[in-house]
C-alpha positions as CSV (number, residue, x, y, z in Angstrom):
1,X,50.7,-32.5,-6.9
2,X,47.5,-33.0,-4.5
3,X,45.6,-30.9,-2.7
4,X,42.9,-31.2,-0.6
5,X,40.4,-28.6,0.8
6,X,37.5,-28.2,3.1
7,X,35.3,-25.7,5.2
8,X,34.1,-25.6,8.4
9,X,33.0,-22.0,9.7
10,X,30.8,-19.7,11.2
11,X,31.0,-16.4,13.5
12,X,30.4,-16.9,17.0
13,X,28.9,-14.4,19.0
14,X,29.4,-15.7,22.9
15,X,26.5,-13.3,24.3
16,X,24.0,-14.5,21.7
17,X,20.9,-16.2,22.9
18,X,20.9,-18.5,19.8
19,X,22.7,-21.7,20.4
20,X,24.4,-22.9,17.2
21,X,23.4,-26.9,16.5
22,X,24.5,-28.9,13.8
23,X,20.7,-27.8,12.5
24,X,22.4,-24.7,11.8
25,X,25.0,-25.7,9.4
26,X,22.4,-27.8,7.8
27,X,20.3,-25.1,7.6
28,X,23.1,-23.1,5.8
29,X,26.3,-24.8,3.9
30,X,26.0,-28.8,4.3
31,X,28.0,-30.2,1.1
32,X,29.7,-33.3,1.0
33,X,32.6,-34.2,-1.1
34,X,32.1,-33.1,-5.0
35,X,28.6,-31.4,-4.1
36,X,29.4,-28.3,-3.9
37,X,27.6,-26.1,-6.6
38,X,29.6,-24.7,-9.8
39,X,28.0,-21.0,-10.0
40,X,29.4,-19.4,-7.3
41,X,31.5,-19.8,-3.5
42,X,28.9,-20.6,-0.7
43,X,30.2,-19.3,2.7
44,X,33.6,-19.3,3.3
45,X,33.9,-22.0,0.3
46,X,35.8,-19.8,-1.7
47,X,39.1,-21.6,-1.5
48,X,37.1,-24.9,-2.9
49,X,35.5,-23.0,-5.5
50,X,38.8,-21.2,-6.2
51,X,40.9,-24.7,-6.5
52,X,38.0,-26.7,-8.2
53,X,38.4,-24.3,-11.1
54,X,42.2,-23.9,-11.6
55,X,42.9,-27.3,-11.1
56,X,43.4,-28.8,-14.1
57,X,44.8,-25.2,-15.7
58,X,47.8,-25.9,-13.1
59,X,48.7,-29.3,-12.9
60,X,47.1,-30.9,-9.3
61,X,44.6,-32.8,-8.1
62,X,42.1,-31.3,-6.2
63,X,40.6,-34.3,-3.3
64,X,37.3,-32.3,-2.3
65,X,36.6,-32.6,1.5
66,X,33.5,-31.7,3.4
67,X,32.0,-27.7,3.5
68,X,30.0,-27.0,6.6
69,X,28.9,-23.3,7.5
70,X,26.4,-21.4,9.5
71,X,24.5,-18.3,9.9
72,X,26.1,-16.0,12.6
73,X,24.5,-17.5,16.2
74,X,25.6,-18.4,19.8
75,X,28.2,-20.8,20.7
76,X,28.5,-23.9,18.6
77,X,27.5,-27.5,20.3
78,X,30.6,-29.4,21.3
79,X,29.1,-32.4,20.1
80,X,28.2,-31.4,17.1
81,X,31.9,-29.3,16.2
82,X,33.4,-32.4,16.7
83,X,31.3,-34.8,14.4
84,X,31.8,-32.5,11.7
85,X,35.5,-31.5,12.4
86,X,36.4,-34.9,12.7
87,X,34.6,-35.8,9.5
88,X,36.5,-33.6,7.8
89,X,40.3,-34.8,9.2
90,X,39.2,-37.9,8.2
91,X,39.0,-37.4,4.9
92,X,42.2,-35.4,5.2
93,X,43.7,-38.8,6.5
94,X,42.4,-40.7,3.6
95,X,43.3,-38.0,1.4
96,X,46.9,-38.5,1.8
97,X,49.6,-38.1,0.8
98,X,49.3,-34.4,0.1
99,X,51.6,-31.1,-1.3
100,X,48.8,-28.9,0.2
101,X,46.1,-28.4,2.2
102,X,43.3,-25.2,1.7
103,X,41.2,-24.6,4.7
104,X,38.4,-21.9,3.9
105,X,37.6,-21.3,7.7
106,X,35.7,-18.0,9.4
107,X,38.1,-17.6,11.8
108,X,35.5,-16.1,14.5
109,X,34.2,-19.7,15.5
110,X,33.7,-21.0,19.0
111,X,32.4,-24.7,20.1
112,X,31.7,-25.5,23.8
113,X,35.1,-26.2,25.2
114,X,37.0,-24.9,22.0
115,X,37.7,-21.2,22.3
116,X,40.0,-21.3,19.5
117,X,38.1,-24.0,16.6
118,X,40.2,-22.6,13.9
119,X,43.3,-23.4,15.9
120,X,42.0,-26.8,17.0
121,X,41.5,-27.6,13.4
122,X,44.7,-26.4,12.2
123,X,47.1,-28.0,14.5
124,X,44.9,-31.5,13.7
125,X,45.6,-30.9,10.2
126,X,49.3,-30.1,11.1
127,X,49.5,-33.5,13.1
128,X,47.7,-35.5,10.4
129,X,49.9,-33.9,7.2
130,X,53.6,-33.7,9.2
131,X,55.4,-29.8,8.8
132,X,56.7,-30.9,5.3
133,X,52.7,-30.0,3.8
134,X,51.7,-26.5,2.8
135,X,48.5,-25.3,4.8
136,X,46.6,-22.5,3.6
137,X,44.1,-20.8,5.4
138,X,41.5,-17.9,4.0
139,X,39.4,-16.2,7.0
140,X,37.0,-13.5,7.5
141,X,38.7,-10.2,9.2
142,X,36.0,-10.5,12.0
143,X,38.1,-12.7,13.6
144,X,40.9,-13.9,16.5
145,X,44.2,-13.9,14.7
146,X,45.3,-16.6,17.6
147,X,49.4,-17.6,17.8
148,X,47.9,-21.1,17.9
149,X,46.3,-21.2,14.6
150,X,49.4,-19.1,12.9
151,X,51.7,-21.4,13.9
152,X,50.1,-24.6,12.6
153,X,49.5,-22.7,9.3
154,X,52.2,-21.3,6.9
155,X,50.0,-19.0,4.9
156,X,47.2,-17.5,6.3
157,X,45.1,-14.3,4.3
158,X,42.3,-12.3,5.6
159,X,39.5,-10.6,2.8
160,X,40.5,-6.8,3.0
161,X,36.9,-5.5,2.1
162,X,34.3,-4.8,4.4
163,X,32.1,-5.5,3.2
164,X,33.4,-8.6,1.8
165,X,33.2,-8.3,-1.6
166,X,37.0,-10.0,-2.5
167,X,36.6,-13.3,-1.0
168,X,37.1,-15.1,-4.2
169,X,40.4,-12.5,-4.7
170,X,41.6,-13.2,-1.5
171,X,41.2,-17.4,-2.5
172,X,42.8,-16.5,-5.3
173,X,45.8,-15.1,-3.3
174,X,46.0,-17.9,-0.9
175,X,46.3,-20.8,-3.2
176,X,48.7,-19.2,-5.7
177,X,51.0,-18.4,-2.5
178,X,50.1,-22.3,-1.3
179,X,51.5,-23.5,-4.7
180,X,54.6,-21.2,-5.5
181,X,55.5,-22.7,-1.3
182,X,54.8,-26.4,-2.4
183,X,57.3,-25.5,-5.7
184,X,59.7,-23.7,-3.3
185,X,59.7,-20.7,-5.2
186,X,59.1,-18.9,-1.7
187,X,59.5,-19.2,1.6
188,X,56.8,-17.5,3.6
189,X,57.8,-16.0,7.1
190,X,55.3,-14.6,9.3
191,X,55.1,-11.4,11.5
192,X,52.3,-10.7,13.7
193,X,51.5,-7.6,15.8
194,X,48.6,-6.9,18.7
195,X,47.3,-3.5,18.1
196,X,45.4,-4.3,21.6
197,X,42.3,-2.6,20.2
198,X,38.7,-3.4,19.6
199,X,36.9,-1.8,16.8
200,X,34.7,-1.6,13.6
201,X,36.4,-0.6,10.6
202,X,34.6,-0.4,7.2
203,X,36.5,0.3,4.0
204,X,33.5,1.9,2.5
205,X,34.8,5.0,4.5
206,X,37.6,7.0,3.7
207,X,40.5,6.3,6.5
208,X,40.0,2.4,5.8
209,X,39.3,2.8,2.3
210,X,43.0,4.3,2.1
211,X,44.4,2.2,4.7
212,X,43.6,-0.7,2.4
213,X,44.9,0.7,-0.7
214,X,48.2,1.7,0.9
215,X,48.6,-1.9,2.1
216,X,47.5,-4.0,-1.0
217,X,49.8,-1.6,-3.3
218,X,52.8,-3.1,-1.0
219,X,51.5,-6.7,-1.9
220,X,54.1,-8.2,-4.7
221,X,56.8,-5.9,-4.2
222,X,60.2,-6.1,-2.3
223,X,59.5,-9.5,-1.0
224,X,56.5,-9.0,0.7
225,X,53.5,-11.5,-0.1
226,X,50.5,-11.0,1.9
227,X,49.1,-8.2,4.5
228,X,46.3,-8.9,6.6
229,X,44.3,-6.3,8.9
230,X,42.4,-8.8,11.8
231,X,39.5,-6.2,12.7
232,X,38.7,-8.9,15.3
233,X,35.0,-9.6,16.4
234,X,33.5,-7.8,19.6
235,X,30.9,-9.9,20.3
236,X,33.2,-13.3,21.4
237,X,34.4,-12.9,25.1
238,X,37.8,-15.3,24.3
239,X,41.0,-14.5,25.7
240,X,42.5,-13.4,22.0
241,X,40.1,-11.1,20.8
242,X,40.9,-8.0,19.2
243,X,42.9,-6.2,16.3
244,X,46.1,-7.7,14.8
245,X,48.1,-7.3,11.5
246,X,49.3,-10.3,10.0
247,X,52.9,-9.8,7.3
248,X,54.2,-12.2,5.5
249,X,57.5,-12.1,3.2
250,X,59.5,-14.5,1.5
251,X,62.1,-15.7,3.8
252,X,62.5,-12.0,5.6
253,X,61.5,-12.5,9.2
254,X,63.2,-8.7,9.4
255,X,61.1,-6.9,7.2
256,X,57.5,-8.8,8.4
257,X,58.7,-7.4,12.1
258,X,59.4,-4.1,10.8
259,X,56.6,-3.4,8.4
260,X,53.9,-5.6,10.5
261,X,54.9,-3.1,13.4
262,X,54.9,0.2,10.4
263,X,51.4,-0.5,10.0
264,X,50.5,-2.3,13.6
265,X,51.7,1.4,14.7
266,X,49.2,3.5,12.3
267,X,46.4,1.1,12.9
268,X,46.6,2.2,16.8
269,X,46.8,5.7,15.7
270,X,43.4,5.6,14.0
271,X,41.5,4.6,16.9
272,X,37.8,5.9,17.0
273,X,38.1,7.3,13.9
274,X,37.2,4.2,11.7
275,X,33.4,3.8,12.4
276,X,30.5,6.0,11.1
277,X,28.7,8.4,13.2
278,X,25.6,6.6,14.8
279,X,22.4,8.3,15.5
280,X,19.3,7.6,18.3
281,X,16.0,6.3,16.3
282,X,14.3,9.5,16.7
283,X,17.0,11.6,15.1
284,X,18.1,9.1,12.3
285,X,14.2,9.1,11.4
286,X,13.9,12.7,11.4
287,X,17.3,13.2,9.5
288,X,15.9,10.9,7.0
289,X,12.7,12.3,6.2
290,X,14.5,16.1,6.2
291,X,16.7,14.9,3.3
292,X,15.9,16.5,-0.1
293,X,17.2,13.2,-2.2
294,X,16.0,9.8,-1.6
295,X,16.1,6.9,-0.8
296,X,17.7,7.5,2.3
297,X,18.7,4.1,3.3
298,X,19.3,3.4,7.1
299,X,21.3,0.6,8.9
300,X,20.2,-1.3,12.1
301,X,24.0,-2.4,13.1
302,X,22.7,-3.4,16.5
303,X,20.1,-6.2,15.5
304,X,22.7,-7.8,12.8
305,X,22.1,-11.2,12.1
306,X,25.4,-11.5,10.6
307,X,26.8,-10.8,14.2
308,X,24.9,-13.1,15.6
309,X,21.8,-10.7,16.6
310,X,18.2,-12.7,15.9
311,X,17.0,-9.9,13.2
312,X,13.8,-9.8,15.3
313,X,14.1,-6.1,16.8
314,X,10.9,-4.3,16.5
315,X,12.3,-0.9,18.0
316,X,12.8,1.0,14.3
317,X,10.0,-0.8,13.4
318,X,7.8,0.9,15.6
319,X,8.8,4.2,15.8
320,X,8.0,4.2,12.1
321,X,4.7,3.4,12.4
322,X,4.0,5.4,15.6
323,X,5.4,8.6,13.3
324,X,3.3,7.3,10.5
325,X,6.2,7.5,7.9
326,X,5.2,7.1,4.6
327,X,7.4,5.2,1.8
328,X,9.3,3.2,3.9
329,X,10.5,-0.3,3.9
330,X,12.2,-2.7,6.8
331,X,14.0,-6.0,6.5
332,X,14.7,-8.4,7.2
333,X,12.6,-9.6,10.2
334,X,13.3,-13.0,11.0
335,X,9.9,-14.8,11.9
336,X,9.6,-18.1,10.5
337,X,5.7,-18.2,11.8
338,X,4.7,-15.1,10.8
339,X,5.7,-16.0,7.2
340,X,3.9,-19.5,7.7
341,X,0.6,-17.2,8.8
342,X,1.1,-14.8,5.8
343,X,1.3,-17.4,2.9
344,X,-1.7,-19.0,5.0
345,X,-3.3,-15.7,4.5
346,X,-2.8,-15.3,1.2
347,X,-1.5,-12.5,-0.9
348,X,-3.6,-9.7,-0.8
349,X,-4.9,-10.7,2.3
350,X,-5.3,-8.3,5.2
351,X,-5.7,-9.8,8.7
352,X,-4.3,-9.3,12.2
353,X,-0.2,-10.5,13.0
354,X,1.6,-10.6,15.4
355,X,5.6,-10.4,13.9
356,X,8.6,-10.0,15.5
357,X,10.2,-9.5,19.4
358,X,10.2,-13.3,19.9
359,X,13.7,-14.3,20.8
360,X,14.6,-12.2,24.4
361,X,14.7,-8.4,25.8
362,X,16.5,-7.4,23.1
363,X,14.1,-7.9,20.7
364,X,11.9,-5.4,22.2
365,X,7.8,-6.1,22.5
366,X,6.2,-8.1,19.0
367,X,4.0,-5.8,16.6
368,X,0.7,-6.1,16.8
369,X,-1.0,-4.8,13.5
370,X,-3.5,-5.1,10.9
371,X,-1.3,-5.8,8.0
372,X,-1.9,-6.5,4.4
373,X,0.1,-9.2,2.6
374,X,1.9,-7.9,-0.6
375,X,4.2,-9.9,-1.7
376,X,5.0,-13.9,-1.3
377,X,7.7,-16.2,-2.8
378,X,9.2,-19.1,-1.8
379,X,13.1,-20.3,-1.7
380,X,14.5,-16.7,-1.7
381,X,18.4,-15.6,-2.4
382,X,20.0,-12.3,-2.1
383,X,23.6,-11.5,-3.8
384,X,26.7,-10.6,-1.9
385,X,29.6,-10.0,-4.5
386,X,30.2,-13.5,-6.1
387,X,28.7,-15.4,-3.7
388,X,24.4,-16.4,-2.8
389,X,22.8,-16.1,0.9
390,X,20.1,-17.7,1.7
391,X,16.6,-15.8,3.2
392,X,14.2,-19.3,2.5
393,X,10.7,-18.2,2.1
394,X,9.7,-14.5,2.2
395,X,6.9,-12.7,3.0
396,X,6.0,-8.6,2.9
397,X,3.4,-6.9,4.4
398,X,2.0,-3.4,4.9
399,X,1.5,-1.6,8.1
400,X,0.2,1.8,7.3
401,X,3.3,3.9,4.8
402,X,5.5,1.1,5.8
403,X,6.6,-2.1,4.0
404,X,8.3,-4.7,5.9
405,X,10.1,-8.0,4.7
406,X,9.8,-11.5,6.9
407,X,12.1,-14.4,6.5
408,X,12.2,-18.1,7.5
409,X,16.3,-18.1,7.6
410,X,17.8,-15.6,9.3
411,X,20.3,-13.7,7.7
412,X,21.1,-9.8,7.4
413,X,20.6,-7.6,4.4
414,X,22.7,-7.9,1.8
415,X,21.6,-7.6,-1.7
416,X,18.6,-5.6,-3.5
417,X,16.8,-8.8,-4.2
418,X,15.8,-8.8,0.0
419,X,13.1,-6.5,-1.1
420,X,12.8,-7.2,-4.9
421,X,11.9,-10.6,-4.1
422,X,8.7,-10.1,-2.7
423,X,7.9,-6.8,-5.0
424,X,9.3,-3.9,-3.0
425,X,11.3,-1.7,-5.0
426,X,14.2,0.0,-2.9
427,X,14.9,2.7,-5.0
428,X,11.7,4.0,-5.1
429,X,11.0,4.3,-1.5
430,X,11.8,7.4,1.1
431,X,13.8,5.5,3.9
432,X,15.2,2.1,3.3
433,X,15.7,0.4,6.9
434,X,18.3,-2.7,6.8
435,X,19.4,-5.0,9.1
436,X,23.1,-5.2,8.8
437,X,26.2,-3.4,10.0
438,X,28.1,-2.6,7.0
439,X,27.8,-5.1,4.5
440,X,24.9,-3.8,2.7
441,X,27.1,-1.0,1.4
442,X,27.8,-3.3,-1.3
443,X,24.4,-3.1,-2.9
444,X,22.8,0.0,-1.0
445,X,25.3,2.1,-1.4
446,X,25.0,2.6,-4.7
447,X,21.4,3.5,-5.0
448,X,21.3,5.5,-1.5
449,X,21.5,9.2,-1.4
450,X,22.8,9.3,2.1
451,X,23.5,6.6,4.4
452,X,22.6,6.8,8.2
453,X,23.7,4.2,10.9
454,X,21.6,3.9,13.9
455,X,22.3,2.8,17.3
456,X,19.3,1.0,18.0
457,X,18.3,-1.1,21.7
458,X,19.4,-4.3,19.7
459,X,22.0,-7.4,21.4
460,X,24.8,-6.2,19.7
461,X,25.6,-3.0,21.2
462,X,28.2,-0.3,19.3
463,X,30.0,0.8,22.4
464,X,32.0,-1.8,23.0
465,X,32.0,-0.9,26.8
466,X,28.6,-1.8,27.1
467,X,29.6,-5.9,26.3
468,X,29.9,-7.3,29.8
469,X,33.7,-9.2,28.8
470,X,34.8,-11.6,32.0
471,X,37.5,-13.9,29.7
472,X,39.3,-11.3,27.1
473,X,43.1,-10.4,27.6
474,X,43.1,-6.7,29.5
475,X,44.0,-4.1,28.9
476,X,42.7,-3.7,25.2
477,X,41.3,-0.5,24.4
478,X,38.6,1.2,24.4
479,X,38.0,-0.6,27.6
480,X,41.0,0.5,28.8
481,X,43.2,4.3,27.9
482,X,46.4,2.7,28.4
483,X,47.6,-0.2,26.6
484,X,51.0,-1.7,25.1
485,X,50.3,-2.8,21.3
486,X,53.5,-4.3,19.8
487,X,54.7,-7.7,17.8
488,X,53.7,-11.2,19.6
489,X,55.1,-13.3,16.7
């Protein structure tokens, strides 16, 4: 038996004033065949990582393909998509002939002229294999769960955490589903229903958190294989955006209608209550500081660099210093310079910078500040679940009671090490201010006392009425109070 398996991925955000180059994907997963590291998945690698390691326990041989991945940005070069998809379907075509194929894809991606990558890679790979291969697909829930790329795939499996702590589970899924297909011990039959919603929907709070239970429970039983929740991404204006639930049985197109449309149906009836309460920068400040138990740690949603925001919003930022807070840290702050002019400094060193507010309006006004340099280090990591993300070099300074973290690749905060890196210990500080939507639950959560979310002026805005759409399917709620969710496959 042969498989083959291969990455190409990254979430597009179409109103993003960062233009995603093949610098980008060089700058975050570049690994040709057989270089991909042993430790752990890189971005949406884990179907590689999950195959390189069962391989020889199962009986197939593995052909490695090429793993490209980027940070979160604007809309993807055409040029560059291409050179590296093709790349990759060649060595599908000299891979052959093949039982299976594993495509660890993000499933949010968008090239110039390609509004649907996934679904142009897929139906590639369909053309190049012929229908008799078994393609498996593992995505990110922030995506577009298009017809297109459903059709050209037989098994397709979304992580179910958000954050996404189970993408090596979810791997796992996918390729024992892609082998018992290839041995014909099942048949998988897809169902596929348009809740016509957009919306966030973290399963560190309870409705989700139940939601997600209640669905993975069903997984194994009664002929039903996989269930997927698409939470969709906001922040892509493409005509299939928006929330979907994707079932698939063994050989029981019935059943994947009825249950896809069960739980399509009790998605729709949880709209706006999935997402936390957000508070103005002012209150969330002052909420913080009343609280008897600390840290308090407090989430910048709106300047996300893992929605494609620059991580260069000084608003927060500001307001702390203005209020003089005391015990507080900030990260991360994406300013490759003012790192540069800190290590030039020297630790210890206190000089004037300028940091921050570089990439548009959205970023607000840079900080101007005496600052003190306290802590330096070079080729940083933080943790998220199995896998490694990449901050490069790291600096922290010290503006009055504040502590803030600057890094030379942008990313959003993620694990403990963002701070412990560069000697700022999170746990021991009044108000913890990260950069991230919800994914920092996964490390924060635990050491936070209470957890506030902030609506901030950043470029990713939490009302999703404030996005100026021109290309998505209407009506799709909450832009619009009537709607007509149902199955589409």
């Amino acid at each position: 038996m042969r498989l083959f398996a291969a990455t190409l991925a990254t979430e597009t955000n179409t109103f993003s004033p960062l233009p995603t180059s093949i610098e980008g994907y060089k700058e975050g997963v570049w690994l040709r065949p057989g270089e991909h590291p042993d430790d752990a998945p890189r971005m949406c690698t884990a179907t590689l990582f999950v195959a390189r390691q069962r391989a020889a326990k199962e009986n197939f041989t593995l052909i490695e393909g090429s793993c490209f991945a980027a940070s979160p940005a604007g809309t993807t070069n055409r040029a560059d998509y291409e050179t590296m998809r093709d790349e990759i379907l060649e060595q599908l075509k000299q891979a052959l002939p093949l039982d299976g194929v594993l495509l660890g894809l993000h499933g949010a991606m968008v090239a110039h002229g390609y509004d649907d990558v996934e679904g142009d890679i897929t139906e590639r790979a369909r053309q190049i294999v012929g229908p008799n291969t078994i393609i498996g697909v593992e995505l990110d829930p922030h995506c577009h769960l298009t017809l297109k790329r459903l059709r050209n795939a037989d098994i397709t499996i979304l992580y179910k955490e958000f954050p996404h702590t189970d993408v090596v589970d979810r791997a796992e899924d996918l390729l024992t589903l892609v082998l018992r297909t290839i041995r014909k011990e099942i048949k998988p039959t897809q169902a596929l229903y348009d809740a016509r919603q957009i919306g966030s929907y973290p399963t560190t709070l309870p409705l989700m958190r139940a939601f997600v239970d209640r669905m993975s429970a069903m997984e194994g039983k009664n002929g039903i294989l996989s269930i997927s929740i698409g939470h969709c991404f906001p922040y892509a204006d493409v005509p299939e955006m928006g929330g979907r639930i994707l079932v698939i049985t063994d050989n029981n197109k019935p059943l994947a209608d009825h249950l896809a449309t069960e739980i399509g149906e009790e998605f729709v009836s949880m709209r706006g209550r999935t997402a936390p309460d957000y508070l103005e920068t002012d209150e969330a400040i002052t909420t913080g500081l009343a609280s008897n138990a600390f840290p308090v740690v407090m989430a910048d949603p709106a300047d996300n660099a893992g929605g494609g925001a620059p991580s260069d919003n000084t608003t927060i930022l500001k307001r702390l210093i203005e209020r003089n807070v005391q015990d507080a840290c900030l990260g991360p702050i994406w300013d490759p310079i003012a790192v540069r002019l800190c290590f030039d400094a020297g630790l210890g060193a206190t000089f004037n910078l300028r940091f921050g507010g570089k990439i548009g309006p959205t970023s607000n006004t840079p900080v101007d500040a005496e600052v003190t340099v306290i802590g330096l280090a070079r080729d940083c990591y933080q943790s998220f679940g199995p896998a490694q993300a990449e901050l490069g070099d790291c600096a922290a300074i010290r503006i009055g009671g504040v502590e803030v973290v600057l890094e030379t690749k942008r990313n959003q905060a993620l694990g403990l090490e963002l701070f412990r890196n560069v000697g700022i210990e999170p746990t021991e500080k009044k108000l913890v201010v990260v950069k991230s939507t919800n994914h920092f639950m996964a490390a924060y959560g635990p050491i936070a006392k209470k957890v506030l979310y902030i609506d901030a002026d950043g470029p990713i805005p939490r009302d999703y009425r404030k996005i100026p759409y021109t290309r998505i399917n209407r009506p799709i709620w909450p832009l619009d109070a009537e709607t007509k969710p149902g199955l589409i496959m």
